[in-house]
VODREN-241669 format. One record per residue (C-alpha): x, y, z. Coordinates in nm, 4 decimals, always signed. Layout:
N
        X        Y        Z
        X        Y        Z
...
// end
This chain:
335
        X        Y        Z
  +3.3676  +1.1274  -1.8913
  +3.6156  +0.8659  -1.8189
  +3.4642  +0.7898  -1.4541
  +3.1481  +0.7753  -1.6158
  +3.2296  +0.4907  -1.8768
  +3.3901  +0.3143  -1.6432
  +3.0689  +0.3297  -1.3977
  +2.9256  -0.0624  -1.3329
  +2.5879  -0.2081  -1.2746
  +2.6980  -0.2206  -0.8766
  +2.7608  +0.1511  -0.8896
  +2.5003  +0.2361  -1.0328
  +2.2566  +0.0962  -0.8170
  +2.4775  +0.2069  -0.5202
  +2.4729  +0.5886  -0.6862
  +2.0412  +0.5083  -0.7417
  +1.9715  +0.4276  -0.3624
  +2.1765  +0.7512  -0.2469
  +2.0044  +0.9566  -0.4612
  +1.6331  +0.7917  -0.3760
  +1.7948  +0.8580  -0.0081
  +1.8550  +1.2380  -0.1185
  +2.2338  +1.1746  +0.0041
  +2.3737  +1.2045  -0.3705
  +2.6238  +1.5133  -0.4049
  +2.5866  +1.7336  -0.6821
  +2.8671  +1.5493  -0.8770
  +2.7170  +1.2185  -0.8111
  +2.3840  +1.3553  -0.9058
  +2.5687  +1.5043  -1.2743
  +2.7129  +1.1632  -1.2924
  +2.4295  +0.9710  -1.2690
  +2.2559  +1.1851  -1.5590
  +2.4939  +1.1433  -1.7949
  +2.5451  +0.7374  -1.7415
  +2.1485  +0.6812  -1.7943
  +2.0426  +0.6087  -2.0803
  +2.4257  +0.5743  -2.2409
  +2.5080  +0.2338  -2.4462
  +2.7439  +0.1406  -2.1373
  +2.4877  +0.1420  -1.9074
  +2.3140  -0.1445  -2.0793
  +2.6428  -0.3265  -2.1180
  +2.6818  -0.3007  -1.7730
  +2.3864  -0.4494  -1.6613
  +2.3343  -0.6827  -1.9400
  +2.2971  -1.0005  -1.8376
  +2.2606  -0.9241  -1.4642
  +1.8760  -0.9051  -1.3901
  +1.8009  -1.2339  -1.2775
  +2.1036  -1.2104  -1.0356
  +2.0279  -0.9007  -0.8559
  +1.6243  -0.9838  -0.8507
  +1.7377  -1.3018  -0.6718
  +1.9406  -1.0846  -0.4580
  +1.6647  -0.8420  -0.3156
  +1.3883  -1.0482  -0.3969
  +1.4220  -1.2623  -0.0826
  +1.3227  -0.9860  +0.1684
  +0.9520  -1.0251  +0.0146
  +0.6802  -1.2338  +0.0877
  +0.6905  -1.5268  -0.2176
  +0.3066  -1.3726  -0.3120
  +0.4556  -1.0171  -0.3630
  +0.7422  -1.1682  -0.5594
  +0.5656  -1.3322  -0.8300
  +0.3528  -1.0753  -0.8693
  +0.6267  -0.8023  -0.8803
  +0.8154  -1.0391  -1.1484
  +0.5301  -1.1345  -1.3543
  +0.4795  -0.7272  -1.3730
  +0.8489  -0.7014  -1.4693
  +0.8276  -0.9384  -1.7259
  +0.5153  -0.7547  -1.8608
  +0.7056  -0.3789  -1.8089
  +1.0222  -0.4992  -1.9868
  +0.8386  -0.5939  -2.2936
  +0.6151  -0.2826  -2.2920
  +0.8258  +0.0303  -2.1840
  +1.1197  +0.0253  -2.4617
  +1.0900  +0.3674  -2.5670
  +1.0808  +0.5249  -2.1955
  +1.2787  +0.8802  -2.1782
  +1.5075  +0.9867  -1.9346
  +1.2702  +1.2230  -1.7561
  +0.9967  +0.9372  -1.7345
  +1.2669  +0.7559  -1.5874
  +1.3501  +0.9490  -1.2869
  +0.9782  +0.9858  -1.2409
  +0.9075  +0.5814  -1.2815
  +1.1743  +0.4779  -1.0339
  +1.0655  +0.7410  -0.8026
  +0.7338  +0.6824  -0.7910
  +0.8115  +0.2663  -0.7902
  +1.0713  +0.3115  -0.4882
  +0.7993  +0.4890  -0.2597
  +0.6092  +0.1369  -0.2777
  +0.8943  -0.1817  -0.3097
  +1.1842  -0.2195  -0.1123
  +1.4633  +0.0149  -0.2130
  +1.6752  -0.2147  -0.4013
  +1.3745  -0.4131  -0.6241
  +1.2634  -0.0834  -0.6780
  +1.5929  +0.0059  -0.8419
  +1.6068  -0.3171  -1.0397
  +1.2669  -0.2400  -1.1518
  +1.3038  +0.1025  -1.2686
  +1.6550  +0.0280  -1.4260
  +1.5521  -0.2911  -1.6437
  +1.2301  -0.0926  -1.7439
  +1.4202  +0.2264  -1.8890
  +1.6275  +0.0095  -2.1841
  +1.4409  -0.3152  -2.1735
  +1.0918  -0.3203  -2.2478
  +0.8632  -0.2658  -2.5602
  +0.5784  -0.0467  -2.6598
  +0.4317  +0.1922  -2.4665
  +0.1850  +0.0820  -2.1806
  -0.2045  +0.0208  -2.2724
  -0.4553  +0.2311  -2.0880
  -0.6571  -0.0536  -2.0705
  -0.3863  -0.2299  -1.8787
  -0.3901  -0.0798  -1.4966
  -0.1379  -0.0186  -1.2334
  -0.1524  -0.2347  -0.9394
  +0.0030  -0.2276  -0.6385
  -0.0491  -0.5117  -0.3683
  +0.0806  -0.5693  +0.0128
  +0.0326  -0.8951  +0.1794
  -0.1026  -0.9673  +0.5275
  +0.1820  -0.8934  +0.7676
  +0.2664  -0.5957  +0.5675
  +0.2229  -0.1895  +0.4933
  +0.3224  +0.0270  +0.1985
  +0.3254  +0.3789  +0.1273
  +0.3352  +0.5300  -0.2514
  +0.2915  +0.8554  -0.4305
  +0.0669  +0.9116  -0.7165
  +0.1001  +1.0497  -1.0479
  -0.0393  +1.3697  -0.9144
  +0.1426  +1.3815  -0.5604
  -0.1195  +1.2189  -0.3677
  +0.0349  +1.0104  -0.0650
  -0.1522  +0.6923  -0.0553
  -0.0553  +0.4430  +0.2570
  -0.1400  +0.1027  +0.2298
  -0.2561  -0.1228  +0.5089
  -0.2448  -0.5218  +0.5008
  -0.4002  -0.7658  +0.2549
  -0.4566  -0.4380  +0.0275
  -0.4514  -0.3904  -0.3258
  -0.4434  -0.0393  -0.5158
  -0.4643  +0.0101  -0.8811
  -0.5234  +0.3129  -1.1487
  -0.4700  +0.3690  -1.5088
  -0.2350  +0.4933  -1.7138
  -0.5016  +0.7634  -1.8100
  -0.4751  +0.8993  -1.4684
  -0.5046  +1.2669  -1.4224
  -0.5448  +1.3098  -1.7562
  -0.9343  +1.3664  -1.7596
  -0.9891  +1.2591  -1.3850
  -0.8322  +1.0808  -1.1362
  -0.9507  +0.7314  -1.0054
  -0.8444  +0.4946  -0.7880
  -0.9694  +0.1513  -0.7263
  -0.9165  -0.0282  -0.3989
  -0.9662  -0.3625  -0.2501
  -0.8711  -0.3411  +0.1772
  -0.7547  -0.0466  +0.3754
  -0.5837  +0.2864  +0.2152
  -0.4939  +0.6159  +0.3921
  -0.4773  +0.9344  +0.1471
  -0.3413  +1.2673  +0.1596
  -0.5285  +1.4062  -0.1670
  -0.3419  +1.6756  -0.3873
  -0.5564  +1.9704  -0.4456
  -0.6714  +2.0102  -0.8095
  -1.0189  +2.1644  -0.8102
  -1.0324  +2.1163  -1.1596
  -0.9796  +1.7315  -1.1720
  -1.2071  +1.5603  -0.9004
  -1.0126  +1.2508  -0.6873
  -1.2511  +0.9357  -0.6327
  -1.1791  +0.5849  -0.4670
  -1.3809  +0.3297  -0.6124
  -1.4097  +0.0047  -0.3086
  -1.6526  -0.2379  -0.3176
  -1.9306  -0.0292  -0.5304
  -1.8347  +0.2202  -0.2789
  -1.7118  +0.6073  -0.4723
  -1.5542  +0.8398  -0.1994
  -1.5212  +1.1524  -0.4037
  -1.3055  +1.4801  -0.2844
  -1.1063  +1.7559  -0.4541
  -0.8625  +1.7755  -0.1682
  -0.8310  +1.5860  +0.1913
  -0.6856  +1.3468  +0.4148
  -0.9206  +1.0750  +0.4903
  -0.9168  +0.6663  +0.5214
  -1.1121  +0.3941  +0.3718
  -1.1290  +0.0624  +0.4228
  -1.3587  -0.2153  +0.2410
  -1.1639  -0.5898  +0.2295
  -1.3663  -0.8608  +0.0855
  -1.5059  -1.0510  +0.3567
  -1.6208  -0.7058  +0.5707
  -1.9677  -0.6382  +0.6212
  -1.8981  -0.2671  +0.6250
  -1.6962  -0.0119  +0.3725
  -1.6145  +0.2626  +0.6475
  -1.4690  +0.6166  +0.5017
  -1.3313  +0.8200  +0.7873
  -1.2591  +1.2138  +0.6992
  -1.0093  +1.3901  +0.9052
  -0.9494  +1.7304  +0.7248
  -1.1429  +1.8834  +0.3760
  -1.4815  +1.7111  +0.2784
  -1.5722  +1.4200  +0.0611
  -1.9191  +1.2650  -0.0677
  -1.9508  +0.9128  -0.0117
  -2.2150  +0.7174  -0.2400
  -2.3096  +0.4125  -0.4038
  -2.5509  +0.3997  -0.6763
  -2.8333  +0.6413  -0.5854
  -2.7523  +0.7313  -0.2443
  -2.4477  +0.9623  -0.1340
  -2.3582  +1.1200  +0.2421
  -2.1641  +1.4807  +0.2581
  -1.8757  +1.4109  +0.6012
  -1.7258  +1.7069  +0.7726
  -1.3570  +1.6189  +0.8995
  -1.4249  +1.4250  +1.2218
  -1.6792  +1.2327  +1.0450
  -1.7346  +0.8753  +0.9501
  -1.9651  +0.7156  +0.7102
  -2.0048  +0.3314  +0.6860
  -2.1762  +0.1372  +0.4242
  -2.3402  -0.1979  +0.5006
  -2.2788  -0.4101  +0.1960
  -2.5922  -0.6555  +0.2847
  -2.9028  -0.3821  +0.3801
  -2.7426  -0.1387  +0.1188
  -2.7071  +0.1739  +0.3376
  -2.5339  +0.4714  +0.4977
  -2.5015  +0.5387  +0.8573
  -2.3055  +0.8398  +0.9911
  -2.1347  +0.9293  +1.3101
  -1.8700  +1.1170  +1.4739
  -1.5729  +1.0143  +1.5218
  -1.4330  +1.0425  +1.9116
  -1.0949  +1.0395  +1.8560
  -0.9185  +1.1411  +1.5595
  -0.6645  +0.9260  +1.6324
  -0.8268  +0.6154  +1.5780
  -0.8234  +0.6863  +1.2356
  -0.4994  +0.6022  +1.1212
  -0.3632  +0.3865  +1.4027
  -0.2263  +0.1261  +1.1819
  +0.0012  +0.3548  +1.0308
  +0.1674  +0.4201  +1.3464
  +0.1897  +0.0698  +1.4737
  -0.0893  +0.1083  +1.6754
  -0.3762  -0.1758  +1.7291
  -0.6998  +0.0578  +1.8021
  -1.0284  -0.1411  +1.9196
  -1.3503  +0.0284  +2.0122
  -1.5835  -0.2229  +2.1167
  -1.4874  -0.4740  +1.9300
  -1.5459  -0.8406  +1.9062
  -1.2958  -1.0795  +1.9547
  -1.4165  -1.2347  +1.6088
  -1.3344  -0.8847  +1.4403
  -0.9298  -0.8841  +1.6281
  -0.9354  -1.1942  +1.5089
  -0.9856  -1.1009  +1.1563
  -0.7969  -0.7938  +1.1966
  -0.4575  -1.0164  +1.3529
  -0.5445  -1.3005  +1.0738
  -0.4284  -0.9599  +0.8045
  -0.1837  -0.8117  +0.9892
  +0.0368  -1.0979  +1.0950
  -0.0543  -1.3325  +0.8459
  -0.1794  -1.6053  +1.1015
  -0.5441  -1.8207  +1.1409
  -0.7066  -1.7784  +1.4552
  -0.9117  -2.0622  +1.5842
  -1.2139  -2.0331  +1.8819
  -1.1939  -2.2814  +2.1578
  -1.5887  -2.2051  +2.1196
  -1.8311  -1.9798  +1.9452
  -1.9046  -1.8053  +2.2675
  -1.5524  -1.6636  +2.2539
  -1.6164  -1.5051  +1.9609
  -1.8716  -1.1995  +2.0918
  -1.6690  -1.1124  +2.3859
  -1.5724  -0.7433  +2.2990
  -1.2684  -0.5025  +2.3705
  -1.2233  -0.1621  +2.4034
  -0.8126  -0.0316  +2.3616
  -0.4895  +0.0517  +2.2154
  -0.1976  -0.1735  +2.1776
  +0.1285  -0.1450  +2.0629
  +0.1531  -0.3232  +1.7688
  +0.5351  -0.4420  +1.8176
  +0.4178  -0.8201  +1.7770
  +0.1758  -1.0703  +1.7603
  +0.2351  -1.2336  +2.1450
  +0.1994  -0.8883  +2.3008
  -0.1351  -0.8164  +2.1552
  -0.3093  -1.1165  +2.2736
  -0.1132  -1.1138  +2.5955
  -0.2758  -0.7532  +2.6663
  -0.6133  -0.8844  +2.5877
  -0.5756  -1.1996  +2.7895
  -0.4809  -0.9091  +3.0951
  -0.8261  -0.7785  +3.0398
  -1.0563  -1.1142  +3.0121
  -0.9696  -1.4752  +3.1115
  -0.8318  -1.5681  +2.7901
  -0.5725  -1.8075  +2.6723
  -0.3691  -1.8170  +2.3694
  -0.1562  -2.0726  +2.2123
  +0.0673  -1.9781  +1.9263
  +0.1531  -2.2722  +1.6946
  +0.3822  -2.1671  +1.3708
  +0.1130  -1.9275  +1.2071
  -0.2069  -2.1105  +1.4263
  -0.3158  -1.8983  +1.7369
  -0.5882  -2.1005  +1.9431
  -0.8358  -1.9026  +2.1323
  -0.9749  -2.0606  +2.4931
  -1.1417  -1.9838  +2.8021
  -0.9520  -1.9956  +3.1492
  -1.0497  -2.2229  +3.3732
// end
């Protein structure tokens, strides 16, 4: 009891990333229990908050920072009478999307901070910047994996009656079976519904197409009063002008998921659509020497280690040049 009273805020948090790790022992893990929640704990920390955020809050993107602090603010005030078991749960399911340390700082300020309990009007949103990826687990156990320039969000009603997801980009998901409560993305007027599957959609903004690509299970894919049935292997894309479905196969499974695994996947495509797709996932403009440029197409995999290699394997295949200038890359034609 002693060794627990005298337990600080550094600690803590030290004793909070082992056990997110799974490295805690036993004792640490007993320890741990007994400190949350206690009247030390918030003398500990008290006071402390704006510190550590400006310690971890650096390694983000200054986007993803106000956001996350604006949503601490807002969690502080909201979550006062959090219990211990919602704790665990909260910092858990927090520390599978923010770096391991904010997640920590989030989780800890909202257990003895905050105010009444969330609205379910108010949804959960969870946003990653070009030049980035998350991953996250649902309420429910799905695993969701986030792509650049994304943004996922729910409500606190979540599988309570259903479960729903809205998302703006490019999400992976391993769906939790639950026959009786029906899993549906919602993405640019887009509903991909399934029970139970992996399977990948991706709708940003400024794409023509919202694609859903199933690799194991089945889901139906509709908008409004249309809807298309995919066996795994299957792809459906949506044209957000003409307002229809088109299906096909998909070749190689792989193809699917690539970004997860580092991988830059192109199958025909235009130089104007790796444009678009480096412009998210290094957080860089890409400027055309001439429109021409533009429709040249490639077909390949790259290793996505950075953002010189990628163009430098497409300039092996075509007479390209590339110029990199700060976050500028300038497209031209060899002479």
């Amino acid at each position: 009891m002693k060794r627990m009273e005298n337990m600080d805020s550094e600690r803590f948090i030290e004793m909070m990333e082992r056990y997110l790790r799974h490295e805690a022992t036993d004792e640490e893990k007993v320890e741990l229990s007994q400190w949350i929640g206690t009247s030390r704990m918030q003398r500990a920390l008290d006071g402390k908050y704006t510190d550590l955020w400006h310690s971890v809050s650096p390694e983000l993107d200054s986007d993803t920072r106000s956001e996350m602090w604006q949503n601490l603010s807002q969690h502080i005030r909201e979550e006062r009478a959090i219990g211990r078991r919602r704790v665990m749960k909260t910092i858990c399911k927090i520390a599978s999307v923010v770096l391991l340390p904010v997640a920590v700082f989030l989780a800890v300020v909202a257990y003895y901070e905050g105010g009444q309990a969330k609205s379910d009007t108010t949804p959960f949103s969870f946003v990653v910047d070009s030049g980035q990826k998350a991953s996250m687990t649902l309420p429910d156990g799905t695993k969701v994996w986030l792509n650049s320039a994304s943004k996922l969000s729910y409500y606190p009603s979540y599988n309570r009656d259903d479960r729903r997801v809205f998302l703006t980009g490019e999400a992976y998901f391993e769906v939790a079976k639950n026959p009786d409560k029906k899993f549906v993305v919602a993405c640019q007027g887009v509903e991909v519904e399934a029970l139970g599957t992996t399977f990948d959609v991706k709708g940003y903004d400024d794409d023509a197409m919202v694609s859903t690509s199933l690799i194991e299970g089945s889901v139906r894919v509709s908008h409004q009063n249309q809807s298309v049935l995919l066996a795994p292997s299957e792809e459906a894309s949506f044209d957000k002008t003409k307002l229809v479905f088109a299906k096909s196969k998909i070749e190689d499974s792989r193809q699917v998921d690539f970004w997860r695994r580092n991988i830059l996947y192109f199958r025909s495509a235009t130089l104007a659509e790796i444009a678009k797709t480096m412009e998210r996932l290094y957080g860089v403009s890409v400027e055309f020497e001439s429109d021409e440029l533009k429709n040249i197409s490639f077909s390949g995999s790259i290793r996505n280690n950075s953002l010189t290699n990628a163009f430098y394997i497409i300039s092996l295949t075509y007479p390209l040049t590339y110029e990199i200038d700060r976050d500028v890359v300038k497209i031209g034609l060899k002479q």
